[in-house]
Structure formats: C-alpha cells, structure tokens
SEVEXGU-67983 format. One record per atom (N, C-alpha, C): residue number from 1; x, y, z; atom name; residue in one letter. Coordinates in steps of 0.05 Angstrom, whole numbers, plus 5000, padded with zeros to 4 digits. Last residue first. Example, Ala and Ser with C-alpha at 12.3 -4.5 7.8 and 13.67 -1.06 7.14 Angstrom:
    k     x     y     z   a  r
    2  5257  4955  5142   N  S
    2  5273  4979  5143  CA  S
    2  5258  5001  5157   C  S
    1  5264  4886  5156   N  A
    1  5246  4910  5156  CA  A
    1  5264  4934  5156   C  A
//
This chain:
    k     x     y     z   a  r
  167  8599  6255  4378   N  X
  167  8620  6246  4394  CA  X
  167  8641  6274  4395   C  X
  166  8537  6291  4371   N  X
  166  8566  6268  4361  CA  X
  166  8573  6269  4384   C  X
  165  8478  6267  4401   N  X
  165  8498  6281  4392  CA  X
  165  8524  6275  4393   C  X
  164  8416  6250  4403   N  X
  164  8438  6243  4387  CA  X
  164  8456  6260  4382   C  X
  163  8373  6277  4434   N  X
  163  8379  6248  4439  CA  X
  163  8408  6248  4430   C  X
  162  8371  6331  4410   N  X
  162  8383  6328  4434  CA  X
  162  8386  6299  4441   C  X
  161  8345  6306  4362   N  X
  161  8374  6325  4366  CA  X
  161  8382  6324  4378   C  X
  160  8296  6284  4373   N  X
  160  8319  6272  4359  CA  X
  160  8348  6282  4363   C  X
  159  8272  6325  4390   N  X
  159  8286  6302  4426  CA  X
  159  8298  6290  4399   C  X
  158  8265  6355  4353   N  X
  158  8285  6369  4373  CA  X
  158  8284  6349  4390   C  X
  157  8230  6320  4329   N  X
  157  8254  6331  4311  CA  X
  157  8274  6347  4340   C  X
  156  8183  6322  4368   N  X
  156  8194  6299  4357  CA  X
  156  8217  6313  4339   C  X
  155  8165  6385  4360   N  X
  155  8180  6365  4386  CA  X
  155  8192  6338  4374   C  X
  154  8149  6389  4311   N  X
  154  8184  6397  4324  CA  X
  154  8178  6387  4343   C  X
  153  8113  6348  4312   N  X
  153  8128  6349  4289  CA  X
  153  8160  6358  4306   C  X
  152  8077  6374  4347   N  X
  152  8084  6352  4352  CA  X
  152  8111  6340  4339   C  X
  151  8067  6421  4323   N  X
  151  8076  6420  4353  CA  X
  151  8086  6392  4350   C  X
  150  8038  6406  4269   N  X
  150  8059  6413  4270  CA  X
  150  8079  6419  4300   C  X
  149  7994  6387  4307   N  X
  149  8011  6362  4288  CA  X
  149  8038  6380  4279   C  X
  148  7973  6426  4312   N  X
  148  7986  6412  4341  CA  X
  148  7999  6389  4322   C  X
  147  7962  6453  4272   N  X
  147  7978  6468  4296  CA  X
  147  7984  6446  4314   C  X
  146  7922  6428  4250   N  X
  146  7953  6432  4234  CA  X
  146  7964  6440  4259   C  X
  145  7880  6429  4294   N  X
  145  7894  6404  4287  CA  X
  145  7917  6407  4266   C  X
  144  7861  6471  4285   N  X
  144  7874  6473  4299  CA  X
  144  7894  6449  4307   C  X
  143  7846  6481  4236   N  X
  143  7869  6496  4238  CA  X
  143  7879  6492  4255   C  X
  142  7800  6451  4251   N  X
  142  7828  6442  4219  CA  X
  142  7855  6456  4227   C  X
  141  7767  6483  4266   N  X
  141  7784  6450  4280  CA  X
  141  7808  6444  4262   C  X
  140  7755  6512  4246   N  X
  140  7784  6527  4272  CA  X
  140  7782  6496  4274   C  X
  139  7749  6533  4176   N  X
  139  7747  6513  4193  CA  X
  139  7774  6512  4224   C  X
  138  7765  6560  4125   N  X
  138  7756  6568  4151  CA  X
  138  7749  6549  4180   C  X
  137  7760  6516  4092   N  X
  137  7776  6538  4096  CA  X
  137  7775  6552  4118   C  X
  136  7736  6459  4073   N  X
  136  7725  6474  4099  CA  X
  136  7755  6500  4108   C  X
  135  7765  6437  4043   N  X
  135  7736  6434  4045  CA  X
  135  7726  6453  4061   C  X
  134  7813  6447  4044   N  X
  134  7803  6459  4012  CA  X
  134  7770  6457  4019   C  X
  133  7819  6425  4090   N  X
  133  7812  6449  4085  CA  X
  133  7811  6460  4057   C  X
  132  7833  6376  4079   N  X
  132  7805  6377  4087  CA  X
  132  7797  6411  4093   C  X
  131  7880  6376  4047   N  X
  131  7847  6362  4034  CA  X
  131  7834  6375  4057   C  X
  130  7908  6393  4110   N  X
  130  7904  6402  4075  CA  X
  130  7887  6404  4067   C  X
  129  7898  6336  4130   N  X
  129  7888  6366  4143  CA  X
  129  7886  6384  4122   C  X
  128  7927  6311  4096   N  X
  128  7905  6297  4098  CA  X
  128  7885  6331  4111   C  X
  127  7980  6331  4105   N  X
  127  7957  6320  4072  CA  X
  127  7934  6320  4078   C  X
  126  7993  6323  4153   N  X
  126  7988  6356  4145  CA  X
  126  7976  6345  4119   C  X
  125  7993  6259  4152   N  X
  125  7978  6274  4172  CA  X
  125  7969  6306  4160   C  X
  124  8045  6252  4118   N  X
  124  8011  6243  4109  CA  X
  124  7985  6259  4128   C  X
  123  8067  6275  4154   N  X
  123  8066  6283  4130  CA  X
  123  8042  6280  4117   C  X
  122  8075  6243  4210   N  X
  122  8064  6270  4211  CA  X
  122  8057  6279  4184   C  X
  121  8067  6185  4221   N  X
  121  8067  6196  4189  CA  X
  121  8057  6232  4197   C  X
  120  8058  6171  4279   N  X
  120  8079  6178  4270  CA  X
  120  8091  6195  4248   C  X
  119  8012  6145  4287   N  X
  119  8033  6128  4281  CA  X
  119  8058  6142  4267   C  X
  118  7985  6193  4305   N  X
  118  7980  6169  4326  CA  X
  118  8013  6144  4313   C  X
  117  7979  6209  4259   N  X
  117  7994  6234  4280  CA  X
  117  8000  6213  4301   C  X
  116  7940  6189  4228   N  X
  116  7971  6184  4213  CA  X
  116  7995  6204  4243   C  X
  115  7901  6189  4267   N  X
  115  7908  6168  4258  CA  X
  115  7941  6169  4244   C  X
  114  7884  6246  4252   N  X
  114  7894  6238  4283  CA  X
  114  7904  6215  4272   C  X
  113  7877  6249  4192   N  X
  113  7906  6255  4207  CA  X
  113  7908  6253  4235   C  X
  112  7823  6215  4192   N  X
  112  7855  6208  4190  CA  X
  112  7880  6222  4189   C  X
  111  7796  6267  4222   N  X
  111  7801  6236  4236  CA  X
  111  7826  6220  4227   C  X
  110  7802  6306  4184   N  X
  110  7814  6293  4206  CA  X
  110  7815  6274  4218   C  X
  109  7779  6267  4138   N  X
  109  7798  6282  4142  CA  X
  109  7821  6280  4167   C  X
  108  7721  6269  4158   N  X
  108  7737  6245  4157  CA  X
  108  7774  6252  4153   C  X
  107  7723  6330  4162   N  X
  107  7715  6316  4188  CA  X
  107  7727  6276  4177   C  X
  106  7697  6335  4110   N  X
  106  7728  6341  4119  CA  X
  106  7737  6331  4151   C  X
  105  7669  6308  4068   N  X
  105  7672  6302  4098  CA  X
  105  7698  6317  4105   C  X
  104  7684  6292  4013   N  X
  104  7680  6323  4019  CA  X
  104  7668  6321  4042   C  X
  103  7688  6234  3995   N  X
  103  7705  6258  3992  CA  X
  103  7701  6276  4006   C  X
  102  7655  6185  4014   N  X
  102  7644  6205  4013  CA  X
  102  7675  6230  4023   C  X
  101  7670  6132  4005   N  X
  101  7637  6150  4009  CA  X
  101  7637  6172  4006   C  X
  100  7731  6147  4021   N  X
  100  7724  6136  3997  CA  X
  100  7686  6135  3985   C  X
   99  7725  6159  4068   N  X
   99  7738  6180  4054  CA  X
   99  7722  6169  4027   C  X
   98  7707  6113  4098   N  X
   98  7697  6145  4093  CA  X
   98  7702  6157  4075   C  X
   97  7751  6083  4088   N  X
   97  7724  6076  4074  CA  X
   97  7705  6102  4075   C  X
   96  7789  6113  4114   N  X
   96  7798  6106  4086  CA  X
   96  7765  6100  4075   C  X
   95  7780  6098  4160   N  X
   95  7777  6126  4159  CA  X
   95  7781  6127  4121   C  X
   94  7776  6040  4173   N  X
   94  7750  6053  4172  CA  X
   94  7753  6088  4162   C  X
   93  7834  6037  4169   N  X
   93  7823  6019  4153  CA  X
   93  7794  6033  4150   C  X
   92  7840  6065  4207   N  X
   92  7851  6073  4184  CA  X
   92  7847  6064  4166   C  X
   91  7830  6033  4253   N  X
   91  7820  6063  4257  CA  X
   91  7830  6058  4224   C  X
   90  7864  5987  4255   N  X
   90  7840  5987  4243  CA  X
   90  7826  6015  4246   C  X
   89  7916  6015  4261   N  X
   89  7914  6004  4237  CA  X
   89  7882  6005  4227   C  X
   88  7915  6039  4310   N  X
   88  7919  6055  4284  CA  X
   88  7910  6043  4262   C  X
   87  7884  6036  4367   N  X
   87  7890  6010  4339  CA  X
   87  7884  6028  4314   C  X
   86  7874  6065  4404   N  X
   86  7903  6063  4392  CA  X
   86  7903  6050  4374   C  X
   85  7830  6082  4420   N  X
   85  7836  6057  4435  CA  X
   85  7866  6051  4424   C  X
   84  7822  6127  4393   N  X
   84  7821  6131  4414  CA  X
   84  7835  6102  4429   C  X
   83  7815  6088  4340   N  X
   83  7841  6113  4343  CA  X
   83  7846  6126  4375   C  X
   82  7765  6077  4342   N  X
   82  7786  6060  4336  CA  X
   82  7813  6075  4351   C  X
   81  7746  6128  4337   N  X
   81  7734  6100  4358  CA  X
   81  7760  6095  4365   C  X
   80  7757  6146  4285   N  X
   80  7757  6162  4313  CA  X
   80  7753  6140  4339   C  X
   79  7733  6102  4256   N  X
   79  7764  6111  4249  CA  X
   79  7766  6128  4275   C  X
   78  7677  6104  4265   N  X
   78  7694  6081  4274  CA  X
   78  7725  6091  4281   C  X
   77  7670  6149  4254   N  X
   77  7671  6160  4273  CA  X
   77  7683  6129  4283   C  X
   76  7672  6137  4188   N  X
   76  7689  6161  4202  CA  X
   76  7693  6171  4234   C  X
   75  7632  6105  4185   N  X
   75  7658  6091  4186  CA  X
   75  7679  6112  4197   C  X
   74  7599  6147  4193   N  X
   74  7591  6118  4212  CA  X
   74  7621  6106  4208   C  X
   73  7594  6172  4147   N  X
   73  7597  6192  4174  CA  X
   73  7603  6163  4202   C  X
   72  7587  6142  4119   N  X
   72  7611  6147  4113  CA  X
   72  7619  6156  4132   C  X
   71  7532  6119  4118   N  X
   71  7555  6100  4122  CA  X
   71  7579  6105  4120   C  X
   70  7513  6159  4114   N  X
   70  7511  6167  4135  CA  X
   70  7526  6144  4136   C  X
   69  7510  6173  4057   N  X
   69  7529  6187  4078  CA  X
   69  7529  6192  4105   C  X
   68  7489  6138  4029   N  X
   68  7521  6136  4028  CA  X
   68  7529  6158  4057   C  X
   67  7428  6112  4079   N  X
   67  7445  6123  4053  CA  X
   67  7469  6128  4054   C  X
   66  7422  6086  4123   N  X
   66  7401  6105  4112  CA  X
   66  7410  6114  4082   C  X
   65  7445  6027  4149   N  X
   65  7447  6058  4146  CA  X
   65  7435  6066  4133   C  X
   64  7452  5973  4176   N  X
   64  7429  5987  4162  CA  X
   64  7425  6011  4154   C  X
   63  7496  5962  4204   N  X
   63  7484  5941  4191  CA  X
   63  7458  5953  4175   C  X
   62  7504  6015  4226   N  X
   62  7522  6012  4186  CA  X
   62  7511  5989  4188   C  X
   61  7498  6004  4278   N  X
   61  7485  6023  4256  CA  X
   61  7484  6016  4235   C  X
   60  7533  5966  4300   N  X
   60  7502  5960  4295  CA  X
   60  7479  5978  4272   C  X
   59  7576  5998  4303   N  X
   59  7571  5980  4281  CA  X
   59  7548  5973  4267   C  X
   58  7548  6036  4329   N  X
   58  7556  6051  4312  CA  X
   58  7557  6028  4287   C  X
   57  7556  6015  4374   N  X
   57  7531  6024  4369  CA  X
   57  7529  6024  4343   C  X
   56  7606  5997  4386   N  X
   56  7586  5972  4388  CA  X
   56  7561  5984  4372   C  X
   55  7631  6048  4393   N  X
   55  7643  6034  4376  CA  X
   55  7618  6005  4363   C  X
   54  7601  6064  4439   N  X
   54  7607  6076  4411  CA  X
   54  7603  6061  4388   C  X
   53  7618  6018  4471   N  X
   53  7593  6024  4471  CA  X
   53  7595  6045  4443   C  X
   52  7678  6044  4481   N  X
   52  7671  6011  4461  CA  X
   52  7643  6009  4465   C  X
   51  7678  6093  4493   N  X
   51  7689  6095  4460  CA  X
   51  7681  6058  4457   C  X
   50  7654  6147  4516   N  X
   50  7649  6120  4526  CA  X
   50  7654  6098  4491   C  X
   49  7660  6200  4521   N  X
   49  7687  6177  4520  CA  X
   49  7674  6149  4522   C  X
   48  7622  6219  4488   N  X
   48  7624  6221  4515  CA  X
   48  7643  6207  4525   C  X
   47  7629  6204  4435   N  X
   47  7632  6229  4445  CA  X
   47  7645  6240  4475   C  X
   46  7619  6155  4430   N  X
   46  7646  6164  4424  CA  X
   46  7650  6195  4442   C  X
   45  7558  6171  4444   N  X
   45  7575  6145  4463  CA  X
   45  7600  6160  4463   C  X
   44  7542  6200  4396   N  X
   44  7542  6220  4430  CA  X
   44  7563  6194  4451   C  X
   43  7560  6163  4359   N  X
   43  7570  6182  4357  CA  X
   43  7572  6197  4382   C  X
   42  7515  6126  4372   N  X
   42  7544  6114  4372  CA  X
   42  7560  6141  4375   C  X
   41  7473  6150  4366   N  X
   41  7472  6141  4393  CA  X
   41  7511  6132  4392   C  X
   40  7473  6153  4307   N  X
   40  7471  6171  4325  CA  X
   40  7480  6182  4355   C  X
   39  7465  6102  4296   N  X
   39  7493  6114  4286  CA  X
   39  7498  6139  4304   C  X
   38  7425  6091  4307   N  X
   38  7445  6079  4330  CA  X
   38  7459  6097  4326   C  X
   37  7389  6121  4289   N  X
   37  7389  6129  4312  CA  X
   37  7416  6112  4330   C  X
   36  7388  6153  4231   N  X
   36  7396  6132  4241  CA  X
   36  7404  6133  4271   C  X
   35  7366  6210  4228   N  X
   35  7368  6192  4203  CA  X
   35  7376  6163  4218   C  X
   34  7372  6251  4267   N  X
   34  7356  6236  4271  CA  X
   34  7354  6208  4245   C  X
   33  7448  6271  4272   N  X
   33  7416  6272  4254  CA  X
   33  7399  6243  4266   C  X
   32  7497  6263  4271   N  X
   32  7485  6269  4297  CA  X
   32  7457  6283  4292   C  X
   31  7529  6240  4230   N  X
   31  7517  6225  4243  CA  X
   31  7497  6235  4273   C  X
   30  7522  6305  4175   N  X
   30  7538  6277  4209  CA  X
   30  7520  6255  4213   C  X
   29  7539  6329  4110   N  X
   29  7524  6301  4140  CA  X
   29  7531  6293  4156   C  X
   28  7590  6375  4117   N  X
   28  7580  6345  4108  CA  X
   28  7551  6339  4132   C  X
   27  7595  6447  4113   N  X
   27  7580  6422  4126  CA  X
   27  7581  6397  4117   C  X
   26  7605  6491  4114   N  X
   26  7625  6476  4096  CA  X
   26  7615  6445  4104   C  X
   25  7635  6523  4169   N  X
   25  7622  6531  4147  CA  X
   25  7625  6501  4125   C  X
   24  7612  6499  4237   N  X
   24  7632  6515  4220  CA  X
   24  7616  6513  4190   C  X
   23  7569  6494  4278   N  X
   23  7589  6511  4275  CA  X
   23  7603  6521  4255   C  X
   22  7529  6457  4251   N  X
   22  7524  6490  4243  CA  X
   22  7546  6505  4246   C  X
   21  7539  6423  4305   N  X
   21  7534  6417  4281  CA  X
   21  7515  6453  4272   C  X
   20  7576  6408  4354   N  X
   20  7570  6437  4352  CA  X
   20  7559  6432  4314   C  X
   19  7592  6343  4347   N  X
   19  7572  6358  4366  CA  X
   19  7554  6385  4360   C  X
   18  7634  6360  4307   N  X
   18  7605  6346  4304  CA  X
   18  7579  6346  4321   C  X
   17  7665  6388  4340   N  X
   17  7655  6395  4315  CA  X
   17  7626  6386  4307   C  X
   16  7682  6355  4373   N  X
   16  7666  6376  4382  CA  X
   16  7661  6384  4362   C  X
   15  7705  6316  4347   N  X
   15  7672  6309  4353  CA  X
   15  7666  6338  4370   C  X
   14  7751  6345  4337   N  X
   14  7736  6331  4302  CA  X
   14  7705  6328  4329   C  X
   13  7777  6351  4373   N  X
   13  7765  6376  4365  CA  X
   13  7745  6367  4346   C  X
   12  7784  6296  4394   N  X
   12  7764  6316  4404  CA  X
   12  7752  6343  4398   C  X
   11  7821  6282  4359   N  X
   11  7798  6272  4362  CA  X
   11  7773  6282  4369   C  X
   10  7869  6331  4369   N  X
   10  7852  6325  4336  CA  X
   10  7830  6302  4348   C  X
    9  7878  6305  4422   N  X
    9  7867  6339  4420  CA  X
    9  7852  6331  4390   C  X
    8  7901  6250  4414   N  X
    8  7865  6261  4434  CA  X
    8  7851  6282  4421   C  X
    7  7938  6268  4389   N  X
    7  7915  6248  4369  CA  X
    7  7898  6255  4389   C  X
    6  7963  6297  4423   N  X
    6  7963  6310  4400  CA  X
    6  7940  6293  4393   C  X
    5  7972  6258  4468   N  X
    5  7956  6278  4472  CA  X
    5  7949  6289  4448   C  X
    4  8019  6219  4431   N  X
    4  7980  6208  4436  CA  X
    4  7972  6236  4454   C  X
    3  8060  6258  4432   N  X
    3  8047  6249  4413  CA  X
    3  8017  6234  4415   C  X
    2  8061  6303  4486   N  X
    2  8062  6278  4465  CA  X
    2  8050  6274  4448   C  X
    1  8071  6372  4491   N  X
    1  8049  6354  4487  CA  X
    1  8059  6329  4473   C  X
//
C-alpha cells in the first residue's frame, strides 16, 4: 500500500467513525448532530467524497458554530478535507486548531496522523494515534490506522534498502 492509500485508509476510517456515531467508546461531539446544519451537511459532503462542496460547507459553518465543539469537530473535518486534496500543510494548519478546542476528539487525532502519514513524519503520525488512544482505547479506527502507518513505515524502510546497496 503507498503512502497516499495509507492517508485515504486513516481518512476514511476517521469518517466512518463519524458516520457510525455510538460506534466506538469514548465519544467527542461530531459534527453529524443536528446543532449546525452546514457543519453537518459539510461532514456527509466530505464523507461522500464530494471533498470541495465539504470543504465550502463546512467553512460556511464555522462562520457561525454553535459552541467550542462543534468549531473543533468543523476544523477537524477541514484537516480531513484538506488532506484528501493533499495540501498537508493547510489540512494541518486546521487539525492543530481542533486539537487545540478541543483535546479529547480523538478523531482530531487521527486526522492529524493521516496528515503527518501524507508528508512522511511517520513518528509524529504513531504520537498523534497514541494521544488519541489514551482517548479512546478500544477504538478499531485507531488501531487500525497504527497498523497501516506502521505498514507504511516498513515499506518505506525496505524500498530504502533495496534502492541503496553498496558497491
């Protein structure tokens, strides 16, 4: 699996998560509550791949959000937006403002280890999955996103090897 399949798979497990709201243990607020209907509307967009209608909805949302955590669930699904279209930087810029609303999203979490998995920082990536299982221990998206960041990890370390061999 490459490296951008790895960031798809952690994207899509993070909004099947959100989708499946009750699945796992350890809940933050989503955005997939009647509390703000773009933010809402932005989230099923992202969802459904339809990531710059998402992305458009979602802003429109945070011009008016309902409270801290639904501006956190709103920057956290930018950072997934973002990250689908590859712009690590500004995905990371929005997954950082989540984080910073609101700590105990573990779902922002992932999102920035798709992001640190997308540019390579596999390290910062297993940190970030980490934190977000102190939040959610039991959580199969978490686990399942360490598993493919660590897949990704040895692949990238074994085409180094076989690229480069002495003389």
């Amino acid at each position: 699996m490459g490296r951008l399949a790895g960031v798809a798979a952690l994207i899509a497990a993070g909004f099947a998560a959100n989708v499946a709201a009750g699945a796992e243990p350890t809940q933050s607020a989503t955005v997939m509550g009647p509390s703000n209907a773009q933010l809402a509307d932005g989230a099923t967009a992202l969802e459904q791949g339809r990531v710059e209608d998402g992305i458009r909805l979602t802003l429109e949302g945070l011009r008016s959000p309902n409270g801290r955590q639904d501006q956190a669930a709103g920057y956290s699904n930018l950072c997934a937006g973002y990250a689908m279209l590859q712009k690590w930087d500004e995905a990371l810029q929005h997954c950082n403002a989540a984080i910073e609303l609101d700590n105990n999203n573990w779902r922002s979490f992932n999102n920035r280890a798709a992001v640190y998995t997308g540019k390579g920082q596999y390290d910062k990536a297993v940190d970030d999955i980490r934190a977000g299982l102190r939040l959610a221990p039991n959580s199969h998206t978490l686990n399942e996103s360490l598993r493919i960041i660590e897949e990704n990890r040895r692949l990238l370390a074994s085409r180094s090897r076989t690229s480069v061999r002495p003389p």
